[in-house]
N, C-alpha and C positions, 0 to 999 in steps of 0.2 A: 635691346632692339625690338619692336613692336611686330606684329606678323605684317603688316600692313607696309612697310615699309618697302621689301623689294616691289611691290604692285607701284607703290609709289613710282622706285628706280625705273622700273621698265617702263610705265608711262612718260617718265622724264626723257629716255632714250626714246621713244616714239615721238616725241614733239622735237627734238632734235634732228633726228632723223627728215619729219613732216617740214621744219625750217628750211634744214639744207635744198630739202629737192625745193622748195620753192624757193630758191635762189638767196633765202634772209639768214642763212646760217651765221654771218657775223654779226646781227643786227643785235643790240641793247635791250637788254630783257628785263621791263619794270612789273611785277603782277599789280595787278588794280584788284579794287573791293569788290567784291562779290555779293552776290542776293539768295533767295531762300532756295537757289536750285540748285543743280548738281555742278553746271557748270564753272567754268572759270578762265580768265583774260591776263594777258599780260599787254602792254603797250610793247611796242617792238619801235627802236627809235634804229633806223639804218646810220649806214655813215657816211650817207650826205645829209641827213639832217631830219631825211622826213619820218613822218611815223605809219605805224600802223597797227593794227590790232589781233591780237591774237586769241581764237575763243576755241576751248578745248572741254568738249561735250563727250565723255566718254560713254558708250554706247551700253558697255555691261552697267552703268550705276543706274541704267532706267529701265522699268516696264517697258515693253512695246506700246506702241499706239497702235490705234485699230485703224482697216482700211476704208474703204469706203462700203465693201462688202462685206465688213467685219457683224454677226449678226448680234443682238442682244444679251443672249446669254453667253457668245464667245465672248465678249464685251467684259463681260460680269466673270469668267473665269479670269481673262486675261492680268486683269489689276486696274488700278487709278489712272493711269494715263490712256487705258484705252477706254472708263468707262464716262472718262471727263473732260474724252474730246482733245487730249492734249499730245503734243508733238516728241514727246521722249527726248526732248534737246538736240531729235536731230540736227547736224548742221544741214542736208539738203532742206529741211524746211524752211529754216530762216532765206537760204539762197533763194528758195521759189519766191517767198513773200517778201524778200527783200526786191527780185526782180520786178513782180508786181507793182510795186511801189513807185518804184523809180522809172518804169516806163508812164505813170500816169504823172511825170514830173516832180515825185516828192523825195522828199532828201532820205534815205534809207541809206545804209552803206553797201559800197558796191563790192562785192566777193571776189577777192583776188588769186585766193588758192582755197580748193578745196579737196578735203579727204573725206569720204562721208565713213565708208567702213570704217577707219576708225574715231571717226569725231574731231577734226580737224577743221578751222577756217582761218584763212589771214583773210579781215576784212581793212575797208577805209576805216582811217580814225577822223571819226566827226568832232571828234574833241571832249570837253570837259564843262564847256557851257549849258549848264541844266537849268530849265524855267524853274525849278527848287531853288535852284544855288544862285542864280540871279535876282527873285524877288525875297530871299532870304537877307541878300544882300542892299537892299533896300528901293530897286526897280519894282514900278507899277505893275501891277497882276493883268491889269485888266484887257491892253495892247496883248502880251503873248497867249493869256485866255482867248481871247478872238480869233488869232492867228490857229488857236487849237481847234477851237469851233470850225472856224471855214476849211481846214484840212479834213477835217469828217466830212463837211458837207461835200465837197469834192469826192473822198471816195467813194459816198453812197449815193452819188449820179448816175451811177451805172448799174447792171446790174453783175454783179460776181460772178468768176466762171469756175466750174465744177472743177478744175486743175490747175496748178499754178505750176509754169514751166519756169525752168532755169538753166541759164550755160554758165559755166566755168572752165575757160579755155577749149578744150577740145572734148568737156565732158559734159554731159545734160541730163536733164532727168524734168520728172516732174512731181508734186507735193499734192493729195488732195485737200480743199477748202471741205471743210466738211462742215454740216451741219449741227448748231450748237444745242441739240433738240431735248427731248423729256428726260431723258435717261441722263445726260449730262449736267443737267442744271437739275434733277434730282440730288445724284452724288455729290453737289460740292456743297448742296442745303442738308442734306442729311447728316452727312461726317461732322454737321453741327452737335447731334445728339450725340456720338460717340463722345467726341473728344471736348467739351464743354465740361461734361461731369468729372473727366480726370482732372481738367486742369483747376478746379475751380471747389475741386471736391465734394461734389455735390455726389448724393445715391444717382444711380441710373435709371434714368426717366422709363416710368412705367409702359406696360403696352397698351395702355389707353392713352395714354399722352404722346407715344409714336405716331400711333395708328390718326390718332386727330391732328397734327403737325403733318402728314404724310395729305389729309385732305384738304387743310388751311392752306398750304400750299399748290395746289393741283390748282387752280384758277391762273398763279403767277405764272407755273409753269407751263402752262399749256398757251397763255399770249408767246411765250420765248418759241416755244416748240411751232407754233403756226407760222412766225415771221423767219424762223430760220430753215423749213421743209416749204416756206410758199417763195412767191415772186416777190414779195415785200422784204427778203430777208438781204443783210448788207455785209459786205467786207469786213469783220471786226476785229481789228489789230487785237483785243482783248487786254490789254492791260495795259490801258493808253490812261498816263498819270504827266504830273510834271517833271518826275525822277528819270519818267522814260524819253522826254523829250527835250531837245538842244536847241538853242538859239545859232543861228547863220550866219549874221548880216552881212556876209557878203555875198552871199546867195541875193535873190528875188522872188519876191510875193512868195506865195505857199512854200515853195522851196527852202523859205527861210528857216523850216521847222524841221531839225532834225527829228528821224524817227528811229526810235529800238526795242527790243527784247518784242517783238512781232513773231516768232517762230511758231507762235500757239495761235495762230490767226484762225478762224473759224465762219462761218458764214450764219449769222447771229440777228437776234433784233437788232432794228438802230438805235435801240434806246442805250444798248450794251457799252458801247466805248463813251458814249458822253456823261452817262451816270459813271464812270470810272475816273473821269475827268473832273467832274464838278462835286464829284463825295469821295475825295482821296484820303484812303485809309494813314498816309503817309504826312500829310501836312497840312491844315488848317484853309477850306475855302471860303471866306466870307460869306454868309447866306445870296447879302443884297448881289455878289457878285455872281454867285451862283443862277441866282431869280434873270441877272441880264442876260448870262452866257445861256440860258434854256431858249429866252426869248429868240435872243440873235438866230440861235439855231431854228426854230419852228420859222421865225420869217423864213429865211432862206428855204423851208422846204414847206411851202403850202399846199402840196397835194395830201398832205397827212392832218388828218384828225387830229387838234390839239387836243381833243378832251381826254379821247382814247389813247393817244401817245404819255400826255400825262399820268394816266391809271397807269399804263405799262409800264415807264420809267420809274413811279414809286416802287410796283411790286417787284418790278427788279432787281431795285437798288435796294429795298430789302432784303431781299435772298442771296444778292450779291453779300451783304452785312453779316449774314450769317456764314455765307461761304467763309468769308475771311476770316473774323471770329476761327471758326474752324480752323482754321492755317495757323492763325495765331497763337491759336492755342496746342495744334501741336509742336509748332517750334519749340514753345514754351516747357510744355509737358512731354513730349515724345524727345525732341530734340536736344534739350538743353538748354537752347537759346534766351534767356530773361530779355533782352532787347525788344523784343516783341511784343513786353507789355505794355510796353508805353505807346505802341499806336491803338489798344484795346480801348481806351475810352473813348476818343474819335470813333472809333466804330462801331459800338455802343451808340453815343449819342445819334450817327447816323443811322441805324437802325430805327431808334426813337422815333426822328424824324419822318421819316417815310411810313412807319407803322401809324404815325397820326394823322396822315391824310386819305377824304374817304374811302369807303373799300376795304379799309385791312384791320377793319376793329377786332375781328374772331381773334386774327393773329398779337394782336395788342394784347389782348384778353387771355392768351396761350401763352406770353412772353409772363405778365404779370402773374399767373398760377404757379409756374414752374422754374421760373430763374428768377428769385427773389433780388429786389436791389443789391443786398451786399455779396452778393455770388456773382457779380456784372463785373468785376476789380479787371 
């Protein structure tokens, strides 16, 4: 028997326990796949027929997150989740930003029991219909891509509020929207240097080659850090793909768009959630479709600078490339995970891309010195 195992047990009897008091004790217990967090889901089918979902975010498997007065170097003591802006899988977080959502009319699932102390949520089950799994299955991209475009635009009509409140029966609380500033979009570009050279086996890049990546850099992030600390900064669900988003149709207009895994919502450039969308590390976006759904998106907001929004959105979704890179490569190398390397050349080539359009030749010029093509795998 493994040491790990009674932790196991006793969480088993806390989700039993967290069932019964929410009245689904006899409900049908299917676990669903899981992604690169700590997390994990079961569908719960009652016995009348319906379903619902069950997300169990244990509280010890994660760093804290920082609060809103969390300062810099607490930040830097605390770990990765507080210094990269992220939600520690609270479930009050997802409930705040689930609330958020779905008071502005968008399909979010609604929290029907929650435990936050220990990591507990029954939410709605929005189902199984993913814009992946539908245009893999051979539906047109370009209708649910639209539908993805004007759900963004909708959110960033307003301007975001410093708190995001949420009720759960007779219990409430609130989440802050925090900003997605230097220090965060430093960290998940940097963990590029660490963990690249494990996985890839490369020496460890020199401190002349840090220290120049540290100010190739500084240009990208400091457009992130002004749009997410000013009044131009938006709502960023932050890992808004087509794996995270559901088809409705019985719903209407925006509503039609299911939304998930929002828990890490941030208050971010708006270039953030649409270069996440249109450069998905997960599945293949046609350029030409891509080139439409940017358009769609700038008509709909003409008070922004298309020139200046374009420079942002490349340097983003380059450092975005590297963030992941990074992730991927620790699944790979830290974790075990080999699955992971199959989204690596898509994000590769998107790197390429954005590093080719103007503005980011230094950084072109730093990829080509120090990560030779066959170290890119």
């Amino acid at each position: 028997m493994t040491t790990d195992v009674p932790e196991q047990e006793r969480r088993e009897a806390l989700r039993r326990d967290f069932l019964a008091g929410a009245g689904l004790g006899d409900a049908v217990r299917a676990r669903m796949s899981g992604d690169a967090s700590t997390r994990s889901y079961e569908r719960l089918t009652l016995p009348s027929g319906a379903t619902r979902i069950l997300m169990d975010a244990p509280p010890a498997a994660e760093s804290e997150p920082a609060g809103p007065d969390t300062s810099e170097d607490q930040r830097r003591a605390m770990g990765y989740n507080a210094l990269a802006r992220l939600a520690a899988g609270r479930v009050d977080a997802f409930a705040a930003a689930a609330a958020f959502l779905r008071a502005r009319g968008l399909s979010a699932p609604q929290v029907e029991a929650l435990d936050v102390g220990r990591g507990f949520a029954v939410i709605e089950d929005l189902g199984d219909d993913l814009f992946a799994r539908r245009i893999a299955d051979g539906e047109p991209a370009a209708p649910l891509y639209a539908d993805a475009v004007d759900v963004l635009v909708r959110l960033q009509s307003e301007a975001p509020p410093v708190w995001l409140d949420w009720t759960c029966g007779q219990d409430r609380g609130r989440w802050p929207l925090l900003p997605y500033d230097d220090l965060a979009l430093q960290t998940g570009c940097d963990l590029f240097l660490e963990w690249w050279p494990k996985y890839a086996g490369l020496p460890a890049f020199s401190a002349d080659a840090q220290a120049e990546w540290t100010a190739l850099w500084a240009p990208v992030r400091a457009a992130g850090h002004r749009a997410a600390m000013g009044p131009e900064g938006v709502f960023a669900h932050r890992d808004y793909h087509a794996e995270n988003l559901l088809w409705l149709p019985q719903r209407e207009g925006l509503a039609r768009v299911g939304l998930l895994d929002f828990q890490d919502a941030v208050k971010a450039h708006a270039a953030w959630d649409l270069l996440h969308l249109l450069q998905d590390a997960r599945r293949d976006v046609a350029p030409d479709l891509a080139a439409v759904m940017l358009e769609r998106y700038l008509d709909q907001r003409p008070a922004l600078d298309r020139e200046t929004f374009r420079r942002d959105y490349h340097g983003l979704a380059a450092l975005n490339a590297a963030r992941i890179l990074f992730i991927f490569a620790r699944q790979v190398a830290g974790f075990g995970k080999p699955r992971y390397r199959d989204f690596m050349p898509r994000t590769w080539a998107a790197l390429q891309f954005n590093l080719a359009q103007p503005g980011l030749e230094a950084l072109r010029a730093w990829f080509a010195r120090n990560v030779p093509p066959e170290a890119r795998g």
